[in-house]
C-alpha positions in Angstrom: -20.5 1.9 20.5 -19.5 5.0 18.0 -17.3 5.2 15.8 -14.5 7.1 18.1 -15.1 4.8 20.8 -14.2 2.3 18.6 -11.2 3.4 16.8 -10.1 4.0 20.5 -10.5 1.0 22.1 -8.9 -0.7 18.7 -5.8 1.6 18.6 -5.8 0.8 22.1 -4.4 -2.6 21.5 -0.7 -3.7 21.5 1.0 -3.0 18.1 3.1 -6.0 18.0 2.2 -8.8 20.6 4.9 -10.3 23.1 4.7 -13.6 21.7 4.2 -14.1 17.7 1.9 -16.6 16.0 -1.1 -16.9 14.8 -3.3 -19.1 17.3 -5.2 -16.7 19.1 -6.5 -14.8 15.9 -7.7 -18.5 14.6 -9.6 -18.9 18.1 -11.0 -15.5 17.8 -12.3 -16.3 14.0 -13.6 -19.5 15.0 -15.9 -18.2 17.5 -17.2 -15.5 15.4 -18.2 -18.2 13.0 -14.8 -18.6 10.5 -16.0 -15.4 8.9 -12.7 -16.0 6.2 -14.0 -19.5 5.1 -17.0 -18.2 4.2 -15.3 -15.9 0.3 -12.1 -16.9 -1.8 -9.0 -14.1 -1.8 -6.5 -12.9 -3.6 -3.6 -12.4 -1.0 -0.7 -10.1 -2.1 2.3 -9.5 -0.5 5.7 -7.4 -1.4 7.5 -4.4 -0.5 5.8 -1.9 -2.5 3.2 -2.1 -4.8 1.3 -4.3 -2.9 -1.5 -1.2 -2.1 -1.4 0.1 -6.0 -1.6 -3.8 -7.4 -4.7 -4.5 -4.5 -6.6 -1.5 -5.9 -6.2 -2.6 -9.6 -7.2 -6.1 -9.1 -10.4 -5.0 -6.7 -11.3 -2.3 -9.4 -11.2 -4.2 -12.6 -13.2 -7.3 -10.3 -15.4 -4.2 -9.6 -16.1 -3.3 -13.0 -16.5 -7.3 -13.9 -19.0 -7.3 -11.9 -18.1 -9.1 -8.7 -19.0 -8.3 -5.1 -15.1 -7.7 -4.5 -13.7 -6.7 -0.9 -10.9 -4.5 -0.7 -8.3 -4.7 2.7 -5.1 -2.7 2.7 -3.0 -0.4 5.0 -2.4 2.2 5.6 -5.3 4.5 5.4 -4.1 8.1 3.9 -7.1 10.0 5.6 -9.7 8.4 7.0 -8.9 5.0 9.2 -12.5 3.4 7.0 -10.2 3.3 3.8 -8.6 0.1 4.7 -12.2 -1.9 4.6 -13.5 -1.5 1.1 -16.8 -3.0 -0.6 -16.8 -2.1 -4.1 -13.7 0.5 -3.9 -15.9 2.3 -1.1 -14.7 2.2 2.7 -16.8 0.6 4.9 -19.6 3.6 6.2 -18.4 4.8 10.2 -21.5 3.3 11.5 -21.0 -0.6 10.5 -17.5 -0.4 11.5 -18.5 0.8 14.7 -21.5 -2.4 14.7 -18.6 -4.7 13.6 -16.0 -4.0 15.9 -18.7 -3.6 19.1 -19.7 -7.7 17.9 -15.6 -8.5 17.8 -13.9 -6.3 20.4 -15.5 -7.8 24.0 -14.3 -11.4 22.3 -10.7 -9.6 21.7 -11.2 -8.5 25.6 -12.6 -11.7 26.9 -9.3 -14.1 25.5 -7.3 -11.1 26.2 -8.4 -11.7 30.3 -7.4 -15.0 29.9 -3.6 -14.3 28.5 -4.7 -14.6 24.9 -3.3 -11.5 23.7 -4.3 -10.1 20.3 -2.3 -7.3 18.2 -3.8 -3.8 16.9 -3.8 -5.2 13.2 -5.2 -8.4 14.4 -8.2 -7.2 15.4 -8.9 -5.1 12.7 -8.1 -8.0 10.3 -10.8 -10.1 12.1 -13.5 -7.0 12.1 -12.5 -6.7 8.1 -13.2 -10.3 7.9 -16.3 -10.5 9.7 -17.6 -7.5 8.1 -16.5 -8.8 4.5 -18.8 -11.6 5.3 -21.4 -10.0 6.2 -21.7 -8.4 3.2 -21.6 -11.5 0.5 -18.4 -10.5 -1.2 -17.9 -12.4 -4.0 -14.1 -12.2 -3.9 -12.0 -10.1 -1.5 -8.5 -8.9 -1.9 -6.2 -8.9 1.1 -3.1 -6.9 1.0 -0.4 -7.9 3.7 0.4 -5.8 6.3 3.6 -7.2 7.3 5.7 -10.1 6.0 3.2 -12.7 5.2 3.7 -16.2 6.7 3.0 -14.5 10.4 1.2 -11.7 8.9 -2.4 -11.6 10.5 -4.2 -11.8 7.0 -2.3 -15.2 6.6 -5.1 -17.0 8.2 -6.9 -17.7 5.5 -7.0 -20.8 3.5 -5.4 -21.6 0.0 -6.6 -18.0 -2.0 -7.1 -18.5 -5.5 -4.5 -16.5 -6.0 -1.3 -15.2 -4.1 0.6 -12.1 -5.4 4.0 -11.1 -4.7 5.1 -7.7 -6.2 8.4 -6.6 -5.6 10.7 -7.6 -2.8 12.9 -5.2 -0.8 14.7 -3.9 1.9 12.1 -2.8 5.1 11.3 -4.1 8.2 14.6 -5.6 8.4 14.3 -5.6 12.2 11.5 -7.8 12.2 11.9 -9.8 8.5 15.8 -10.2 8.3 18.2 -8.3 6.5 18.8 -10.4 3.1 16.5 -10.7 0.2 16.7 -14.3 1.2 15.0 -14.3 4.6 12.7 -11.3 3.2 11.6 -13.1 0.3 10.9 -16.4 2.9 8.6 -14.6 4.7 6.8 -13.0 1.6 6.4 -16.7 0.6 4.5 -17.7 3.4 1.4 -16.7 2.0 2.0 -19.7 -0.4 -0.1 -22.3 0.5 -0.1 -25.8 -1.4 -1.4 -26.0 -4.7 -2.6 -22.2 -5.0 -1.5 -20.1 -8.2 0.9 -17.7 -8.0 2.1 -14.2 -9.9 5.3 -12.8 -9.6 5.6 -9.4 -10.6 8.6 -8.5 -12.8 11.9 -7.3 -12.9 12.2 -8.9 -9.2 15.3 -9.4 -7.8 17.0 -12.6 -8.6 17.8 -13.5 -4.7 13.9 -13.3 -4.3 13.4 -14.5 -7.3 15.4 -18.0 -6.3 13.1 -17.9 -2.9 10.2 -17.8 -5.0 10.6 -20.7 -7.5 11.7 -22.9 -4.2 9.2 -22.2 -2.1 6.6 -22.6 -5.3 7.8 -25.7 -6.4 7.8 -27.2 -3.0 4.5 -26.7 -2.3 3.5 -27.2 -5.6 2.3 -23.5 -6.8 1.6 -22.9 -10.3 4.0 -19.7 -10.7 3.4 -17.4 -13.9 6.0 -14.5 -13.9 4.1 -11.3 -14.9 6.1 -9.5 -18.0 5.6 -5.8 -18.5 7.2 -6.2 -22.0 3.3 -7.3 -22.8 2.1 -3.4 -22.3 3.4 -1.2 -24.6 3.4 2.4 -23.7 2.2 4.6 -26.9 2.0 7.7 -24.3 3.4 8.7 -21.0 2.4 12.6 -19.6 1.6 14.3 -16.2 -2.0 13.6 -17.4 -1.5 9.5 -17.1 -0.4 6.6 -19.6 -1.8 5.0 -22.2 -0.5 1.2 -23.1 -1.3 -1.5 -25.8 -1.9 -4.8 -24.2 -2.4 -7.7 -26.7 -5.6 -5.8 -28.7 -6.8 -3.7 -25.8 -6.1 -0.3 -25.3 -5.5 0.4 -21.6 -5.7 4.0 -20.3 -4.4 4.5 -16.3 -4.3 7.9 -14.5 -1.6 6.6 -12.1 1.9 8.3 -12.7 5.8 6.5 -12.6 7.0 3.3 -14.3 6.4 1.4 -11.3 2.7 1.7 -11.7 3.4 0.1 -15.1 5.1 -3.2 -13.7 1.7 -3.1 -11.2 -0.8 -3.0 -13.9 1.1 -6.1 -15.8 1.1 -7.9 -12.5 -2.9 -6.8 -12.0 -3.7 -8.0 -15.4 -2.1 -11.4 -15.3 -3.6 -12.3 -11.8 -7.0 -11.6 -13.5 -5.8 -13.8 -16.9 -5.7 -16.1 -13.8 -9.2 -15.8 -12.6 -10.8 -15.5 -15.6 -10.0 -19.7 -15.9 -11.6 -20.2 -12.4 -15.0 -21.7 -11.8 -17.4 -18.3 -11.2 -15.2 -15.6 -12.7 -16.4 -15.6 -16.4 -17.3 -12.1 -16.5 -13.8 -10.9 -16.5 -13.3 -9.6 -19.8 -10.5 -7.6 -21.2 -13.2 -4.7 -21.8 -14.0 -5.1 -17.8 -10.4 -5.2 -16.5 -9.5 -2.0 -19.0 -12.8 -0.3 -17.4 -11.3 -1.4 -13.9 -7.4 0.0 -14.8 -8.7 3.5 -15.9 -11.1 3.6 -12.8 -7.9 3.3 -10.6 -7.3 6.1 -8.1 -4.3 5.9 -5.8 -3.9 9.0 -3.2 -0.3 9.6 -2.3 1.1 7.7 -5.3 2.9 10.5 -7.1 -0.5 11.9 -6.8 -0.3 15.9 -8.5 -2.2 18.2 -5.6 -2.1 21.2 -7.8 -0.7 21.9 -11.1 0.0 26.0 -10.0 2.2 26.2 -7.8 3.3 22.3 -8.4 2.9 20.0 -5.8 3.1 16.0 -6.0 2.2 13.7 -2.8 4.3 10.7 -2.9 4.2 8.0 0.1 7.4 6.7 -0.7 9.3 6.0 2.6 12.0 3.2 2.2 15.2 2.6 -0.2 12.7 1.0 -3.2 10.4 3.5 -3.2 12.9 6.4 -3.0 14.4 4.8 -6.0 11.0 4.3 -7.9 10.6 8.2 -6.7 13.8 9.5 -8.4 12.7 8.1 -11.6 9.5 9.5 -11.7 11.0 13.0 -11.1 13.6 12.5 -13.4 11.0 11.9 -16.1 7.9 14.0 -15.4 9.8 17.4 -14.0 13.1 17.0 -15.4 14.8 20.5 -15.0 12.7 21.8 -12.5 13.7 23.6 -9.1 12.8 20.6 -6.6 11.7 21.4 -2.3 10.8 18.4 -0.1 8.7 18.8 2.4 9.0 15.7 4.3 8.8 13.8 7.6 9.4 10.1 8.8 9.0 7.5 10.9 12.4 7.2 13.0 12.0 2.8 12.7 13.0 3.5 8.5 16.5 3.6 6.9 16.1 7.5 6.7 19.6 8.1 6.2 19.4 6.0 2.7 16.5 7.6 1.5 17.8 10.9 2.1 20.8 10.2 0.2 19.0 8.9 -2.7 16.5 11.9 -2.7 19.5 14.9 -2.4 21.0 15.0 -5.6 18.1 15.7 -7.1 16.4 18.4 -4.3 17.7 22.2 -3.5 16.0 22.3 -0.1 14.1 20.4 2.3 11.3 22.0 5.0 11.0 19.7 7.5 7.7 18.7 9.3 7.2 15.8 12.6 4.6 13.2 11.9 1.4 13.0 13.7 2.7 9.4 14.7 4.7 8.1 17.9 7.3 6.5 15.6 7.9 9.5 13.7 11.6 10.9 13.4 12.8 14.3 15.3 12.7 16.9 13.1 15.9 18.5 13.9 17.4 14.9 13.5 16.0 14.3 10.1 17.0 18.1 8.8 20.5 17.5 9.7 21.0 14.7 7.8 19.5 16.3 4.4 22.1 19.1 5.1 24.9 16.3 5.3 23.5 15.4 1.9 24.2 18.7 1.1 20.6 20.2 0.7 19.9 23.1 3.1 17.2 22.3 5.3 14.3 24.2 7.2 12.0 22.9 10.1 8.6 23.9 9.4 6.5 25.5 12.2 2.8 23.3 11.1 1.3 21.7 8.1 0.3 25.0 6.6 2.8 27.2 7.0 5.3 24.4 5.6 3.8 24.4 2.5 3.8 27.7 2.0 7.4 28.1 2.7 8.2 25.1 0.4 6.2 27.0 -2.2 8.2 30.4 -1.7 11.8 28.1 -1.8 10.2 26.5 -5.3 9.9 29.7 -6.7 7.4 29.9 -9.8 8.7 27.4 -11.9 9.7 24.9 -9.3 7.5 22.3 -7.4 7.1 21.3 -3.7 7.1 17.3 -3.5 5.9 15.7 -0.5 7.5 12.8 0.4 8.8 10.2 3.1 5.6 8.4 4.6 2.2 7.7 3.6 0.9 9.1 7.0 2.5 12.4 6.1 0.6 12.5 3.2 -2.1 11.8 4.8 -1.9 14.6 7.0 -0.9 17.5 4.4 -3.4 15.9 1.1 -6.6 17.9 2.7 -4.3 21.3 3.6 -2.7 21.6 0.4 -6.1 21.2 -1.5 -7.1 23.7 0.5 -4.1 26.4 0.7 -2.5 25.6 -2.5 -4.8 27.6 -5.1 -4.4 30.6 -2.7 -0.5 30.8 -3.2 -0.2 30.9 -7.1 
């Protein structure tokens, strides 16, 4: 099997299954040998924040010297990125191996009504492949949720994660904090240690301490008041943290309440059996080898351009600050696209007082919004809006509306930056 044929048999799978649960992913682990038994996790689930806390804690486990796996989603350019040993994506030809040893299985139960989900299956090929390999630790972001999510199969992690808990997915994860927050918590299993990010919402918050108490969680709340920022620039922040100096490339305040919520899950594992090495030396290497595409991420400095994934009412909060901080004053164009199943209109609405115009651009994705749909509601924020032709030529023309002093900000989905990252490295230094 190649890597294509692959990636098209597994996209080929059902996105969300008819019936929910979890059973027929724990037959399909058991007969490729309980592949997730076999290493301890870190399981971290939230709204946002869940990618940039992941790639901290794998990072500063990296540079402690562990064997660490790395699972998150979504990719931003290449489908490998969500399989990680050692902060590198797992190479095209052993996911290819991997997934010809687990798809016929998926096929097989799938003949015989046992149906299995698109993120399912790459969950178990992640798994199998992670074992494979000896990992001395993997963290597992969730993809969805968390007590039906796929990555919920695993047994009590050594310790579960929740960063901050919002408003997405309502459809599918309820439309209060409270029934959110419930099925955040399922990746709570008794006895397991638990970190809370901080500043979260007091209706999660309440969810939290319940469900941790009732299944008898140690819970330690994270507290960014610990890192004191000494310096915060375009070129990254530097922090005090007890008597370490901690220097992180990644940009925004959010980032901040992540790194707090990194370092006190490793505080964590540094008191479990086989995890000595962690040393705050290790976990500051770990926090300045961080690298986060699509996270506020500058492109080019001339013309400016940022990539930011943010796509949901959090996020387009956690966006305004950052822009409001690090290009206060400027002339501000979105270029933006996103995925119709989001609440779009709310995002827009937080985005358009700070904006003068918006080019509009479709996402390479069946869910993505209409265009025309998405412009007109920018220009009922009041922000004139364009629809842009393709990639390249949308950039350029958010580049003209910027003007010399102003900067183009790509925003609204993940996958969009994803698709414009590679053509705005390329095109960018060509329009200054």
């Amino acid at each position: 099997m190649t890597y294509e044929e692959a990636l098209n048999q597994i996209h080929a799978l059902h996105r969300f299954k008819k019936v929910p649960g979890l059973a027929n992913l724990r037959t399909l682990l058991h007969r490729l040998g309980e592949p997730q038994k076999k290493m301890p996790f870190v399981h971290v689930a939230g709204t946002n924040g869940k990618g940039s806390t992941s790639t901290m804690i794998a990072t500063m486990l990296r540079k402690s010297r562990y064997r660490t796996g790395l699972y998150v989603s979504p990719f931003i350019v290449d489908f490998c990125e969500r399989i990680q040993l050692n902060n590198r994506p797992i190479p095209h030809r052993e996911l290819a191996q991997a997934a010809e040893d687990v798809l016929p299985l998926i096929h097989e139960m799938e003949q015989n009504g046992e149906e299995l989900s698109e993120f399912e299956a790459i969950t178990a090929i992640a798994f199998y492949w992670f074992a494979q390999q000896n990992c001395d630790i993997v963290v597992l972001e969730v993809g969805l949720g968390g007590r039906l999510d796929a990555t919920n199969v695993i047994d009590a992690p050594l310790c579960a994660v929740l960063t901050h808990i919002s408003y997405d997915h309502t459809e599918i994860l309820g439309d209060t904090l409270t029934k959110i927050a419930g099925e955040k918590c399922g990746i709570l299993k008794e006895g397991c240690e638990v970190v809370c990010a901080p500043g979260q919402n007091e209706e999660a918050l309440a969810v939290i301490r319940q469900t941790a108490e009732e299944r008898h969680c140690p819970l330690t709340m994270a507290d960014s008041s610990k890192l004191h920022v000494m310096e915060e620039t375009l070129s990254g922040t530097r922090m005090g943290y007890q008597d370490l100096l901690l220097d992180m490339d990644l940009l925004g305040d959010y980032q901040i309440t992540n790194a707090a919520t990194a370092m006190t899950c490793m505080k964590i594992l540094h008191t479990r059996k086989n995890f000595s090495h962690i040393t705050g030396q290790s976990c500051a290497a770990g926090l300045a080898a961080v690298r986060m595409p699509a996270r506020f991420e500058i492109l080019c400095r001339h013309p400016f351009a940022v990539a930011d994934g943010a796509h949901n009412p959090d996020g387009a909060n956690a966006l305004v600050r950052s822009l409001k901080r690090y290009l206060p004053g400027k002339r501000l164009v979105a270029l933006t696209g996103m995925c119709a199943d989001k609440d779009v209109q709310h995002f827009v609405q937080t985005l358009a007082p700070l904006f003068s115009e918006a080019v509009v651009l479709p996402l390479q994705n069946p869910r993505s919004m209409e265009p025309e749909k998405l412009a007109e509601l920018w220009r009922q924020a009041g922000v004139p809006a364009h629809l842009g032709d393709y990639p390249a030529q949308a950039l350029a023309l958010a580049v003209q509306l910027a003007g010399k002093d102003g900067a183009v900000i790509i925003c609204g989905s993940l996958y969009l930056a994803g698709e414009l990252r590679q053509t705005a490295f390329d095109i960018l230094p060509l329009l200054q």
